[in-house]
N, C-alpha and C positions, 0 to 999 in steps of 0.2 A: 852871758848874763841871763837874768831869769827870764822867761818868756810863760806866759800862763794866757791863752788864748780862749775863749769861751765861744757855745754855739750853741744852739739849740732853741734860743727864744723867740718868741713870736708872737701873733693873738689869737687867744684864745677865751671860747664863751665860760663863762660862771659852770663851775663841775666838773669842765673839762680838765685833760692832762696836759705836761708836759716834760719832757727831760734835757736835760742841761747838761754839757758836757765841756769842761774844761783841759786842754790837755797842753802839759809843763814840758819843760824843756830848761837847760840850763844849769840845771843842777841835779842832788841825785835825792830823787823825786821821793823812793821808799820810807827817806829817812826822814819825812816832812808830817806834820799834822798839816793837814788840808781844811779849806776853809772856804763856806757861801756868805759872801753876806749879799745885802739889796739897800736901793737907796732910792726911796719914793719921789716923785714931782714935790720939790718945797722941805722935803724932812732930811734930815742927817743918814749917812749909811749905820746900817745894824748888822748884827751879827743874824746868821741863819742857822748852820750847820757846821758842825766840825767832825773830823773823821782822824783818828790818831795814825800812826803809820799801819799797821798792817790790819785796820779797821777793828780793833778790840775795843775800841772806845767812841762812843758818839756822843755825839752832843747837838739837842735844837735849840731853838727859842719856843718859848711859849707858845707864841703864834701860830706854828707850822708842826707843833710833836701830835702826830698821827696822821699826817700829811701828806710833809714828806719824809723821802728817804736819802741818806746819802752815803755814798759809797764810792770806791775806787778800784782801780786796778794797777798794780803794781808795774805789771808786765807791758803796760800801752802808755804808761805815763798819765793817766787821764783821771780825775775824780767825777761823779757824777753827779747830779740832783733830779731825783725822781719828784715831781709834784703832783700831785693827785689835787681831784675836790677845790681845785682852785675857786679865788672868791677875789674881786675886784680888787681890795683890798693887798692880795698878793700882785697888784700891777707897783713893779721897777724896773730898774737897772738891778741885774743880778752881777757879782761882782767875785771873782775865785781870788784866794788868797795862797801865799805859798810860799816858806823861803821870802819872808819880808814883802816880795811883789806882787803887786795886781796887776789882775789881766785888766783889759779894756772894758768890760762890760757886756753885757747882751741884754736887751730890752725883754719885758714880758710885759703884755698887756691882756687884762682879765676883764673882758668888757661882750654886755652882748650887741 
């Protein structure tokens, strides 16, 4: 079955970075558009990023285009989320998408 595992989140001060790491299992992973979304204290999940299969195509939200970056690698199973320039405001639950399934989540908190 699909398995989409996420890592990488933690706290971190206003500026700071972070990268996020998702890695799939269960399916065959190449032929997937891959997907971040986040889901703040109180609000509905949104979408973040999407990345097409062999990364020709990106896509952010308003919020985060020049921020972050997102990317994958075919060869590890694994998509990533580069986040720069974080701002409180980027504090959720980050959440990978894949072949219909979500992973569990990884918290980020943007707080000094």
């Amino acid at each position: 079955q699909v398995q989409l595992v996420e890592s990488g989140g933690g706290l971190v001060q206003p500026g700071g970075s972070l990268t996020l790491s998702c890695a799939a299992s269960g399916f065959t992973f190449s032929t997937y558009t891959m997907s971040w979304y986040r889901q703040a204290p109180g609000k509905g999940r949104e979408f973040v990023a999407s990345i097409s299969t062999f990364g020709g195509s990106l896509r952010y939200a308003d919020s985060v285009k020049g921020r972050f970056t997102i990317s994958r690698d075919n060869s590890k199973n694994t998509v990533y989320l580069q986040m720069n320039s974080l701002k409180p405001e980027d504090t959720a639950v980050y959440y990978c998408r894949g072949s219909g399934g979500w992973g569990q989540g990884t918290q980020v908190t943007v707080s000094s």
